[in-house]
Structures are given as structure tokens and as C-alpha cells.
N, C-alpha and C positions, 0 to 999 in steps of 0.2 A: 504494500500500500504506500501509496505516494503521499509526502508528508508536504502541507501548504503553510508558510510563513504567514500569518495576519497580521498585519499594521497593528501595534495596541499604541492608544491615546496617553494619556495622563495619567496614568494609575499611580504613582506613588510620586513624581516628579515634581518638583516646587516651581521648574524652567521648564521652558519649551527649549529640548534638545535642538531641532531643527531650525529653530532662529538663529543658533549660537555656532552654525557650519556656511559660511560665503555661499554665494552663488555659484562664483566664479571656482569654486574649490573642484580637483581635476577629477573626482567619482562622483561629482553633482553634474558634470558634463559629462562623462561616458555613460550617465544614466541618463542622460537627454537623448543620446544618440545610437545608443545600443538599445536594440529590443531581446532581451533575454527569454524572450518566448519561445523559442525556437528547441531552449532546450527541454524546455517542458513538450513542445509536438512531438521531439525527436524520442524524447525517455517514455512517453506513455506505455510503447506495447511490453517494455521491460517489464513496468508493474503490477499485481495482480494484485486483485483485489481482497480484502481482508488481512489479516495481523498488524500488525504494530505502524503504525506512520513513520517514515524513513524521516530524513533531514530532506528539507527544501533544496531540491537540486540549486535551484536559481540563487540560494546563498551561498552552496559550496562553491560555485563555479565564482563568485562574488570574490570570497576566501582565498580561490585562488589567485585571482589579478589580484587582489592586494597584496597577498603574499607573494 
């Protein structure tokens, strides 16, 4: 089973993280211009359905370019 990152808000944060990162910062523009979708069409048929939710492909491959 294929595991999906959700956006979580404000839960416990006193700031808003995403003010406090430029616009111009260099993973706020490869995220303007990369569509990371692609690994989610390509990885579907790997998946089957049922047990455990895996890691969000689209953060590892994230994980990787940074790393």
C-alpha cells in the first residue's frame, strides 16, 4: 500500500513555518517547476493494495535531491 504525505496546518506551531522560507529559496523553485507526479503514475502498479502504508515516494525522491 502506497503511503500519501498530507499537508498538516498549525497543530502545535506558534509560527507559520512557510513564511519564515524566501520565495526565491532554490527547493521553493524546483517545486514551481518540477511536477513530481510522475513518480506517483510510474510507482502505482508496484503497489498492492492493503498492509501497512509505505513512505510517500514523492518525499523520498525529495530526500534524495537534497541529499
Amino acid at each position: 500500500m502506497r503511503g500519501k504525505s498530507a499537508a498538516q496546518g498549525t497543530l502545535f506551531a506558534l509560527v507559520d513555518l512557510e513564511s519564515m522560507i524566501p520565495d526565491d529559496y532554490l527547493l521553493r523553485r524546483v517545486e514551481r517547476h518540477v511536477d513530481f507526479g510522475f513518480i506517483d503514475r510510474r510507482l502505482e502498479p508496484l503497489y498492492k493494495q492493503g498492509g501497512r502504508p509505505s513512505g510517500d515516494p514523492q518525499v523520498l525522491a525529495w530526500m534524495m535531491l537534497v541529499g
